[in-house]
Gaussian input, Z-matrix of N, CA and C with variables (Angstrom, degrees):
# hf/3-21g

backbone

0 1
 N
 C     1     B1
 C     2     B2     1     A1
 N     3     B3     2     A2     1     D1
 C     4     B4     3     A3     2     D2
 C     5     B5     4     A4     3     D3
 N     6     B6     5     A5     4     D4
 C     7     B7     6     A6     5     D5
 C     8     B8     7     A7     6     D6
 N     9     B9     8     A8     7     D7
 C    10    B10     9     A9     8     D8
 C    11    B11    10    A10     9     D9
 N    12    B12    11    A11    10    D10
 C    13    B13    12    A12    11    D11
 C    14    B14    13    A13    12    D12
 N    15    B15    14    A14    13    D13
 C    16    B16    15    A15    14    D14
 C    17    B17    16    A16    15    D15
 N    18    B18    17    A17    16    D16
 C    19    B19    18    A18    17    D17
 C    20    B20    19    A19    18    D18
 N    21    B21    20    A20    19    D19
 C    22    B22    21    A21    20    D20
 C    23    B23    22    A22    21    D21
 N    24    B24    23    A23    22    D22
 C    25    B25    24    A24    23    D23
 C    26    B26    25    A25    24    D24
 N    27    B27    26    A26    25    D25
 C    28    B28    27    A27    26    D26
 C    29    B29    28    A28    27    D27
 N    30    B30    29    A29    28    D28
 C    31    B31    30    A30    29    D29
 C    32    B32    31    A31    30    D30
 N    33    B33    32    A32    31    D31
 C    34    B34    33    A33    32    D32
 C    35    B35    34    A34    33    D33
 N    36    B36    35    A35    34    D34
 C    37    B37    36    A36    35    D35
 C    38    B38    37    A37    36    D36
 N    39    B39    38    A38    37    D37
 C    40    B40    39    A39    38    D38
 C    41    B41    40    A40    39    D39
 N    42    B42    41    A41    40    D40
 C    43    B43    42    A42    41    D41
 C    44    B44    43    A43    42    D42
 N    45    B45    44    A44    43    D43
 C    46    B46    45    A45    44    D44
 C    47    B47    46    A46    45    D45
 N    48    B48    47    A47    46    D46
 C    49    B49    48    A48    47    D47
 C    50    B50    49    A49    48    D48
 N    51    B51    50    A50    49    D49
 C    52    B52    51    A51    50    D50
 C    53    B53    52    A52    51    D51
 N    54    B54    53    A53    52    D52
 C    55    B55    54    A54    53    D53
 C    56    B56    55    A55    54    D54
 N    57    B57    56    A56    55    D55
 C    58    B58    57    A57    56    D56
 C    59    B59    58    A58    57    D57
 N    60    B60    59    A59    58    D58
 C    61    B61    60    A60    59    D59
 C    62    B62    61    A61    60    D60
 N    63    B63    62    A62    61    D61
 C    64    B64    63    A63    62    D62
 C    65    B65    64    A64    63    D63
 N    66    B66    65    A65    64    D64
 C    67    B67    66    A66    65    D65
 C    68    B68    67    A67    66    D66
 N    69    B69    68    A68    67    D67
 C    70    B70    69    A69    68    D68
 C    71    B71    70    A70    69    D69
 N    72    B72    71    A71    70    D70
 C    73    B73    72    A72    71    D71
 C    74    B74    73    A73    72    D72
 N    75    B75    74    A74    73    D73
 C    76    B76    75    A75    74    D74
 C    77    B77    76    A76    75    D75
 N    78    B78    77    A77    76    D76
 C    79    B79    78    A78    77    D77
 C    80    B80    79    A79    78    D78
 N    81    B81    80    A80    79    D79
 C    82    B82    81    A81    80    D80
 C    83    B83    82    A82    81    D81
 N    84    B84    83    A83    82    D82
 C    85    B85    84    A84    83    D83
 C    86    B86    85    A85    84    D84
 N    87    B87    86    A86    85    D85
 C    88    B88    87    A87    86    D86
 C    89    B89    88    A88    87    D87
 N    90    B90    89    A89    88    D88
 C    91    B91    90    A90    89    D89
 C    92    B92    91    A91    90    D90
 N    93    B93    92    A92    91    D91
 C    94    B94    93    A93    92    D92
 C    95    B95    94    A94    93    D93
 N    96    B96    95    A95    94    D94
 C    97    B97    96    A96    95    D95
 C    98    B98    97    A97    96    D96
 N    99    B99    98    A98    97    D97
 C   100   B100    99    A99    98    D98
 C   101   B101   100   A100    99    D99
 N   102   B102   101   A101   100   D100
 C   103   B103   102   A102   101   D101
 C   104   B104   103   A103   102   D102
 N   105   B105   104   A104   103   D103
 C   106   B106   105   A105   104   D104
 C   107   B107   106   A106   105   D105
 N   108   B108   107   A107   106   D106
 C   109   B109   108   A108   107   D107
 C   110   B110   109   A109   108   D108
 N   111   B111   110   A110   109   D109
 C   112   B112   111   A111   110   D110
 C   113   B113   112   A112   111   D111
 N   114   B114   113   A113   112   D112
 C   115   B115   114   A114   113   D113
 C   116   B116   115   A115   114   D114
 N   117   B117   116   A116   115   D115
 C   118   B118   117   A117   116   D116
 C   119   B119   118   A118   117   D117
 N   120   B120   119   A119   118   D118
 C   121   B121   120   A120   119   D119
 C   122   B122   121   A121   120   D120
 N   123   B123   122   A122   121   D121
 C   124   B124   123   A123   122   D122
 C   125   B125   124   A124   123   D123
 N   126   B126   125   A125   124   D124
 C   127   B127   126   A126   125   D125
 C   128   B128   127   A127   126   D126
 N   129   B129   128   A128   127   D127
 C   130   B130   129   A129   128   D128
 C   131   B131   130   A130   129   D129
 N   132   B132   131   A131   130   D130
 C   133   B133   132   A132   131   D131
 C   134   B134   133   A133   132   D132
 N   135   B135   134   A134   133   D133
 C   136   B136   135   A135   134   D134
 C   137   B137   136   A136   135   D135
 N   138   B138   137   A137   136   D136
 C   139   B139   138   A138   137   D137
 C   140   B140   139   A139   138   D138
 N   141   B141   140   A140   139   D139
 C   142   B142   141   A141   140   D140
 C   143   B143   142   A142   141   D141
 N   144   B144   143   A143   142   D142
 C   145   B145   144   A144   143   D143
 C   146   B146   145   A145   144   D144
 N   147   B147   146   A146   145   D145
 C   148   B148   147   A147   146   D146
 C   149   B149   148   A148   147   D147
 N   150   B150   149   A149   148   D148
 C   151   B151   150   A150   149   D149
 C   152   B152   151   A151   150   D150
 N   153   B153   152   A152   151   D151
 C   154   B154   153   A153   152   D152
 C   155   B155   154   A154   153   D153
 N   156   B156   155   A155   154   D154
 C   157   B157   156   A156   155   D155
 C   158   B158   157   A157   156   D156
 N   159   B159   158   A158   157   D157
 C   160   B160   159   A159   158   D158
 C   161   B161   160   A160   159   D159
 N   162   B162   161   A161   160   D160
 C   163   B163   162   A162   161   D161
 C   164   B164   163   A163   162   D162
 N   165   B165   164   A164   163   D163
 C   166   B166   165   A165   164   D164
 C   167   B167   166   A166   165   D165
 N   168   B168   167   A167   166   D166
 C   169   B169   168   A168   167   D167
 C   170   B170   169   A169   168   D168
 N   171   B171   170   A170   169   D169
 C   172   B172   171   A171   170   D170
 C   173   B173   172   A172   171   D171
 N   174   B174   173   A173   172   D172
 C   175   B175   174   A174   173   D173
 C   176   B176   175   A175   174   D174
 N   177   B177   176   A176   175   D175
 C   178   B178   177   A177   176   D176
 C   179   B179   178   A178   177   D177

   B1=1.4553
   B2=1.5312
   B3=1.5692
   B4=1.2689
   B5=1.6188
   B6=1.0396
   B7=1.6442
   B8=1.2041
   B9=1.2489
   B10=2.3021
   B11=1.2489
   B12=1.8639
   B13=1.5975
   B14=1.3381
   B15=1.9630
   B16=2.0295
   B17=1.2673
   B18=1.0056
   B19=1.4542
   B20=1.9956
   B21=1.3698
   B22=1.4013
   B23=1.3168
   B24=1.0684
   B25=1.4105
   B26=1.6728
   B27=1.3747
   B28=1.8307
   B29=1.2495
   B30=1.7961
   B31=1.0782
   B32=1.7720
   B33=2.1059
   B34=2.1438
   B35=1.1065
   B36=1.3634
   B37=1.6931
   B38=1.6946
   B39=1.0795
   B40=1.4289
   B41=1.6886
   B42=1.6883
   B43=1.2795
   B44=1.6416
   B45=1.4001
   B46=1.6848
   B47=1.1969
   B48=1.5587
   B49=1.3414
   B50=1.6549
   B51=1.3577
   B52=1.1971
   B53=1.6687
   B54=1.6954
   B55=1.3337
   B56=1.5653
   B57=1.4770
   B58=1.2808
   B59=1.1842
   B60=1.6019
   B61=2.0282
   B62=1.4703
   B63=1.0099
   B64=1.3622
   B65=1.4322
   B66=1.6905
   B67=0.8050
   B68=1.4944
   B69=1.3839
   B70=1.3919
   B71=2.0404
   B72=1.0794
   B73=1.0391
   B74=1.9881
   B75=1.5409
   B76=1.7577
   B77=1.3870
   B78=1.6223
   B79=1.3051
   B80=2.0078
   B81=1.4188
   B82=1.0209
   B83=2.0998
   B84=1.1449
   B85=1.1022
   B86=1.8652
   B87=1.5002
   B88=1.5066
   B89=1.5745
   B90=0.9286
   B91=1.6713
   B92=1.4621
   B93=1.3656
   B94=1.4438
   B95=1.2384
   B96=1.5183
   B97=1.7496
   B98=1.2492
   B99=1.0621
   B100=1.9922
   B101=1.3671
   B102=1.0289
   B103=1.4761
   B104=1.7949
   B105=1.0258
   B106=1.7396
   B107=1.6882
   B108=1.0470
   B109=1.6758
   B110=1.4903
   B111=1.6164
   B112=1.4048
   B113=1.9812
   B114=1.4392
   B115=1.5704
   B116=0.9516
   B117=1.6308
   B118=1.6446
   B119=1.3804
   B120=1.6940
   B121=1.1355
   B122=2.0900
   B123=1.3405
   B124=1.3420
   B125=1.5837
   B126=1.8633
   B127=1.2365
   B128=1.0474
   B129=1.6939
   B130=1.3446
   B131=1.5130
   B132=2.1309
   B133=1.7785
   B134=1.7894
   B135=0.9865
   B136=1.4729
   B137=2.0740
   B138=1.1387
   B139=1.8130
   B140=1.0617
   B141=1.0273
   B142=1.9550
   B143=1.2880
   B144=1.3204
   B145=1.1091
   B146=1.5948
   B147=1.4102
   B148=1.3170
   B149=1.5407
   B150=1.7148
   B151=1.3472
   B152=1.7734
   B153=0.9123
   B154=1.6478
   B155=1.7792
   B156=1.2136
   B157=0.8810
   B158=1.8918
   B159=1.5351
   B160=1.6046
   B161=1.3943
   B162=0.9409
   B163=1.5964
   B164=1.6806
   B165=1.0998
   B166=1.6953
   B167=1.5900
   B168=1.4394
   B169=1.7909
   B170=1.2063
   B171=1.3733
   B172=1.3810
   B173=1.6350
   B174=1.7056
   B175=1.7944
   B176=1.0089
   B177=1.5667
   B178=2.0833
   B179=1.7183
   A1=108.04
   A2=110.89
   A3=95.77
   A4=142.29
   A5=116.32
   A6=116.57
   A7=127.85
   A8=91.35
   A9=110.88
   A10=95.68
   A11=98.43
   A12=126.52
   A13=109.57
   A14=94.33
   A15=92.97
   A16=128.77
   A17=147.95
   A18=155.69
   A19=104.62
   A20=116.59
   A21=94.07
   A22=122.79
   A23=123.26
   A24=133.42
   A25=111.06
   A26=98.01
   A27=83.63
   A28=103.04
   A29=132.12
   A30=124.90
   A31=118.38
   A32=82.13
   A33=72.39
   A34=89.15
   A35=150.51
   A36=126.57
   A37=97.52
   A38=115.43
   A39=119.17
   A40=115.22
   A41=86.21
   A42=101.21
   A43=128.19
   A44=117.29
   A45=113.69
   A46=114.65
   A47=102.15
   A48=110.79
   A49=115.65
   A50=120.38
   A51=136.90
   A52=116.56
   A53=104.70
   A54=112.33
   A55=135.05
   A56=118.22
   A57=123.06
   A58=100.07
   A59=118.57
   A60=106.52
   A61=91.21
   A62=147.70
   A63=133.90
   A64=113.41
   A65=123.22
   A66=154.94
   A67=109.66
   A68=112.77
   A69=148.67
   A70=100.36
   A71=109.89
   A72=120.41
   A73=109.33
   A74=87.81
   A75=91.88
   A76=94.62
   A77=127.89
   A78=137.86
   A79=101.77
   A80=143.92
   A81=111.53
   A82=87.00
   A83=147.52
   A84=149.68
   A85=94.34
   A86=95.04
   A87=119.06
   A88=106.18
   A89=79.88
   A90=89.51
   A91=121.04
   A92=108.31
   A93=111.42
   A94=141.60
   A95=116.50
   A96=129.71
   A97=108.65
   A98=122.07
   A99=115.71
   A100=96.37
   A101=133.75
   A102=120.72
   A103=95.53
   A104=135.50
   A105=129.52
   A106=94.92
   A107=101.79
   A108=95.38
   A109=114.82
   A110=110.48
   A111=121.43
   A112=106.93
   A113=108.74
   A114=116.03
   A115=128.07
   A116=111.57
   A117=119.16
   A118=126.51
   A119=96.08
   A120=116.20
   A121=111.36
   A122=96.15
   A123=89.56
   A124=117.90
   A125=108.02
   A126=109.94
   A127=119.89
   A128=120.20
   A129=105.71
   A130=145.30
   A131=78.79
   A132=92.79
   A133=97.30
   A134=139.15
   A135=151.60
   A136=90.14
   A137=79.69
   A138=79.89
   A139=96.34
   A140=130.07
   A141=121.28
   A142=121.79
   A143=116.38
   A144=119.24
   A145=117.34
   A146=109.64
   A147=148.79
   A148=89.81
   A149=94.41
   A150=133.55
   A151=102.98
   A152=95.28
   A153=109.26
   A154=104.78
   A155=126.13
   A156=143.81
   A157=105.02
   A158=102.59
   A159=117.95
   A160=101.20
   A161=158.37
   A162=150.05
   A163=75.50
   A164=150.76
   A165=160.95
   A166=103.80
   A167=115.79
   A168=116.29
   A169=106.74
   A170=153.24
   A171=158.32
   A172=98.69
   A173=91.05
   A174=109.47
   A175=113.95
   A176=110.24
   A177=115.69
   A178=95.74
   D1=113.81
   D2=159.54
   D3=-78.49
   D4=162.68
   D5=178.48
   D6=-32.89
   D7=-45.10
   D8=172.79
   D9=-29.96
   D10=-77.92
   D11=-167.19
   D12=-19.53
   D13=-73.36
   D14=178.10
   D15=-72.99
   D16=-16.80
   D17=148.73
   D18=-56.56
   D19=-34.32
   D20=162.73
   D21=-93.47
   D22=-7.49
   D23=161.34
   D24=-63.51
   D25=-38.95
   D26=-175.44
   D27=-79.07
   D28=-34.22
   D29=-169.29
   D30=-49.98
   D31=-38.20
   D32=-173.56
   D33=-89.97
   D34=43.58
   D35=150.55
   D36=-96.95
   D37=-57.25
   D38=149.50
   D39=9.37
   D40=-96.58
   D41=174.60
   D42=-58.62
   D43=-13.03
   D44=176.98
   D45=-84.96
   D46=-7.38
   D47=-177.10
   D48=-95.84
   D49=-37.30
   D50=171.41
   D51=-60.97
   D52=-44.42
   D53=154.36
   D54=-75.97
   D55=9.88
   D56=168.04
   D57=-102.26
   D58=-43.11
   D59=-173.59
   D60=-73.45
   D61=-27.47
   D62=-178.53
   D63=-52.41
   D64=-49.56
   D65=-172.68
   D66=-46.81
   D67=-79.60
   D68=161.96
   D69=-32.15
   D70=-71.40
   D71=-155.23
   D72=-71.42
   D73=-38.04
   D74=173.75
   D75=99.33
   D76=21.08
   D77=-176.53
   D78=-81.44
   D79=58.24
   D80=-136.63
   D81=-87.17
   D82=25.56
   D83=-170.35
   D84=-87.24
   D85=-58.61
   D86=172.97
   D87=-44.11
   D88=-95.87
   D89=175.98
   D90=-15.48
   D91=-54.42
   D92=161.36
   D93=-79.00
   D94=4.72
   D95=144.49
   D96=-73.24
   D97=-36.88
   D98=177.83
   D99=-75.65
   D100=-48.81
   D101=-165.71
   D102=-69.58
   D103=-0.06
   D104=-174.15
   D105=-125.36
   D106=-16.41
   D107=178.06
   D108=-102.58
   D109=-19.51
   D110=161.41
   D111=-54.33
   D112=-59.45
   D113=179.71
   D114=-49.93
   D115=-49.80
   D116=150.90
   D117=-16.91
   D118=-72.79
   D119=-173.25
   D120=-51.13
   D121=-47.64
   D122=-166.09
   D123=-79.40
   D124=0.07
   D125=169.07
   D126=-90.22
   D127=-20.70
   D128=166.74
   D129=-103.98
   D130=13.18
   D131=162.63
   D132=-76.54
   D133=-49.19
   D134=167.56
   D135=-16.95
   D136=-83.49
   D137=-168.68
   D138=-42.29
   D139=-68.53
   D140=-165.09
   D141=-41.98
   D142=-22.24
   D143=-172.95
   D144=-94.01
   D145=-19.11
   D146=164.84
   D147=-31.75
   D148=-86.57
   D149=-153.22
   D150=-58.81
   D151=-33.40
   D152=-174.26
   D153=-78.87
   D154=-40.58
   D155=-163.99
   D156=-75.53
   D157=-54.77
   D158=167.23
   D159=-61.40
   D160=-38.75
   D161=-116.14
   D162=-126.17
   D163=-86.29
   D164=171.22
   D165=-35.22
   D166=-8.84
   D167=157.53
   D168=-111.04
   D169=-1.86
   D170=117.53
   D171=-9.74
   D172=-84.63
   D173=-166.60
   D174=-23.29
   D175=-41.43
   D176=-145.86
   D177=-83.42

């Protein structure tokens, strides 16, 4: 796993969380940083996986 991966993984836990108290609370400003920090997140598990993916076609 590269680094991307876990750092975008935390971002959208982050963000599901920021977008649930948003949710809950009627915060919709909130709400809408988790929903952009959720996307984040899942683009830069994307790259990581990229990167991880090139680096293991290097090896071969």
């Amino acid at each position: 796993m590269h680094k991307d991966e876990a750092a975008g993984l935390g971002k959208q836990a982050k963000g599901a969380v920021k977008d649930a108290a948003g949710g809950l609370t009627g915060n919709e400003k909130l709400q809408a940083e988790g929903k952009l920090d959720k996307a984040e997140g899942k683009l830069q598990q994307k790259v990581g996986e990229v990167k991880d993916d090139a680096r293991d076609a290097l090896k071969r």
